[in-house]
N, CA, C and O atoms as CSV, one atom per row, in Angstrom:
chain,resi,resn,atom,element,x,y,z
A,1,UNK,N,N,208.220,133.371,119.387
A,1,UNK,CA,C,206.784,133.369,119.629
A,1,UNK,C,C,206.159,132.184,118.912
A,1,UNK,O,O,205.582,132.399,117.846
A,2,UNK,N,N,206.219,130.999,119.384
A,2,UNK,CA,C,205.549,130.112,118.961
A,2,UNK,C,C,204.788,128.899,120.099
A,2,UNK,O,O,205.480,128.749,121.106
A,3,UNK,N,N,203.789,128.235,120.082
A,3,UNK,CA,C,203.184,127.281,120.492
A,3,UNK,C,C,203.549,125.856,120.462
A,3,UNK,O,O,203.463,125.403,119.320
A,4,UNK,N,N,203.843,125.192,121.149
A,4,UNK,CA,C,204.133,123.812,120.631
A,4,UNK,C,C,202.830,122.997,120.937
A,4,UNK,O,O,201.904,123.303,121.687
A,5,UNK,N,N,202.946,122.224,120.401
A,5,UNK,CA,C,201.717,120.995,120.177
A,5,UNK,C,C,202.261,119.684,119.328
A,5,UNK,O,O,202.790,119.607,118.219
A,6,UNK,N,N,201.916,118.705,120.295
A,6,UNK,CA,C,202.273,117.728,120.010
A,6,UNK,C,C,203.995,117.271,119.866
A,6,UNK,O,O,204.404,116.227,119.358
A,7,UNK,N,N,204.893,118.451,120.510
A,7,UNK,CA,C,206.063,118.476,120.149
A,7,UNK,C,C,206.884,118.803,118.927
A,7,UNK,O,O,208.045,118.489,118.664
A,8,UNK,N,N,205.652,119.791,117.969
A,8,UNK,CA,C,206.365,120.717,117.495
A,8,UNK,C,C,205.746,122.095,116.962
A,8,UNK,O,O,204.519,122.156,117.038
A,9,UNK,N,N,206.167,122.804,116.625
A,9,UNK,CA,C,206.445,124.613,117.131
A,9,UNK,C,C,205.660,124.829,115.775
A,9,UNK,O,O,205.861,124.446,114.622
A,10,UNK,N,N,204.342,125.867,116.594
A,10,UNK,CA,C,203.209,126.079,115.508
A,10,UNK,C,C,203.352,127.177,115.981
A,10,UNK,O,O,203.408,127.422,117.186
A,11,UNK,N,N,203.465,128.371,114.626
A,11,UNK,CA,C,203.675,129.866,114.525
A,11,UNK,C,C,202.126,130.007,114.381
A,11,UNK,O,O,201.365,129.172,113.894
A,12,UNK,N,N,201.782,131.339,114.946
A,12,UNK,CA,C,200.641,131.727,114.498
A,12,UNK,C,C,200.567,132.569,113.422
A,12,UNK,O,O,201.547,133.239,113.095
A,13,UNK,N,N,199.418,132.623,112.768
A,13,UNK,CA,C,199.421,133.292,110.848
A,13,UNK,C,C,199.756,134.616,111.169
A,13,UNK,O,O,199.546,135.299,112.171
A,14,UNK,N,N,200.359,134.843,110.037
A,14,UNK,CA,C,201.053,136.293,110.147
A,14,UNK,C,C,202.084,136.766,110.762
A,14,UNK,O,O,202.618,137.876,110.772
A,15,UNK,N,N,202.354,135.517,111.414
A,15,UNK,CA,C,204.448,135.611,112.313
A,15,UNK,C,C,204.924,135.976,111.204
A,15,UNK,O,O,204.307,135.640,110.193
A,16,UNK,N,N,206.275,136.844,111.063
A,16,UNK,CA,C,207.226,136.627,110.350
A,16,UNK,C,C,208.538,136.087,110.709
A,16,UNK,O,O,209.355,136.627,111.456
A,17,UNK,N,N,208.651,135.037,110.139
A,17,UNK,CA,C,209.860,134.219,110.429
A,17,UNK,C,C,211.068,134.822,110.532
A,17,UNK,O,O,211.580,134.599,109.435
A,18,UNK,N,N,212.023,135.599,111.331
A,18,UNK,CA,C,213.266,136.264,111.419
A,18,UNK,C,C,214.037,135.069,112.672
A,18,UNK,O,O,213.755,134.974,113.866
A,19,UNK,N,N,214.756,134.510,112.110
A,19,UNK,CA,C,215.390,133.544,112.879
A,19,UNK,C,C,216.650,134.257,113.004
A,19,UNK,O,O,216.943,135.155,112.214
A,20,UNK,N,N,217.472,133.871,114.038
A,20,UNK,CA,C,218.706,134.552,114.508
A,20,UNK,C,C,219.603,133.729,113.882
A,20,UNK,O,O,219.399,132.565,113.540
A,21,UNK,N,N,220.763,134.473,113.720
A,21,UNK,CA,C,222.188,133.433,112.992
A,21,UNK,C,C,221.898,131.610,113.870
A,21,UNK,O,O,221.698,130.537,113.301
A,22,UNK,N,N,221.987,131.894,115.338
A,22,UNK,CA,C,222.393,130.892,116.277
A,22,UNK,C,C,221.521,130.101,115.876
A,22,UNK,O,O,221.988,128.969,115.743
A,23,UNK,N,N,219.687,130.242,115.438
A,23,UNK,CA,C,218.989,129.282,115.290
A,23,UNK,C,C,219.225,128.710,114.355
A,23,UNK,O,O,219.107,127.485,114.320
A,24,UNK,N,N,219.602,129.377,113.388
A,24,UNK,CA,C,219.502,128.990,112.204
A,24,UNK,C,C,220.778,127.911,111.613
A,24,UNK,O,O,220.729,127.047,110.738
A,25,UNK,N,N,221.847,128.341,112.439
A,25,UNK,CA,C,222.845,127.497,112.781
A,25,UNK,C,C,222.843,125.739,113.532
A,25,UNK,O,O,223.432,124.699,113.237
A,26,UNK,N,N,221.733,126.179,114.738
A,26,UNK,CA,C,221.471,125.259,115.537
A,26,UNK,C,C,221.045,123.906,114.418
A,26,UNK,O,O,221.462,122.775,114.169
A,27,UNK,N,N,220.057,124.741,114.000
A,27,UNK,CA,C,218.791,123.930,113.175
A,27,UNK,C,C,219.076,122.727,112.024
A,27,UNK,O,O,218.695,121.578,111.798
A,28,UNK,N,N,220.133,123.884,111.352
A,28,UNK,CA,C,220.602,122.635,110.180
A,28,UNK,C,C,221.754,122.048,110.673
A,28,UNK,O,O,222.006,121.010,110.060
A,29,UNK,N,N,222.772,122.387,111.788
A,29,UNK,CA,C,223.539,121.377,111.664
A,29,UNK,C,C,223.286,120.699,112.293
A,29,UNK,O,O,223.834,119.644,111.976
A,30,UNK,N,N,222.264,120.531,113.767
A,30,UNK,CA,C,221.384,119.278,114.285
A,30,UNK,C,C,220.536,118.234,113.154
A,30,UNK,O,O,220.184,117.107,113.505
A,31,UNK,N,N,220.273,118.754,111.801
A,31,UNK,CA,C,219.693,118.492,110.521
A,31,UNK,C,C,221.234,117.231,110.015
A,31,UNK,O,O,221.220,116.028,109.754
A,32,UNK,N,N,221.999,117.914,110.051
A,32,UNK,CA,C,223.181,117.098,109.436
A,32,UNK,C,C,223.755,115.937,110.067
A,32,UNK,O,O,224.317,115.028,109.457
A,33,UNK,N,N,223.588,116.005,111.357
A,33,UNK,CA,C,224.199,115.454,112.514
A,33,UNK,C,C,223.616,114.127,112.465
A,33,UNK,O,O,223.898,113.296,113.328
């Protein structure tokens, strides 16, 4: 559940961040890469 703007991903207040293994996976090793 998030919005993008400007090409990147704006939570609205009060989301709680529960990211799945896969994202969280995705995220940093695209980070490392």
């Amino acid at each position: 559940m998030s919005i993008s703007v400007n090409g990147q991903s704006v939570v609205p207040p009060g989301f709680r961040f529960h990211p799945t293994e896969e994202e969280l996976l995705t995220y940093y090793l695209a980070k490392k890469v």
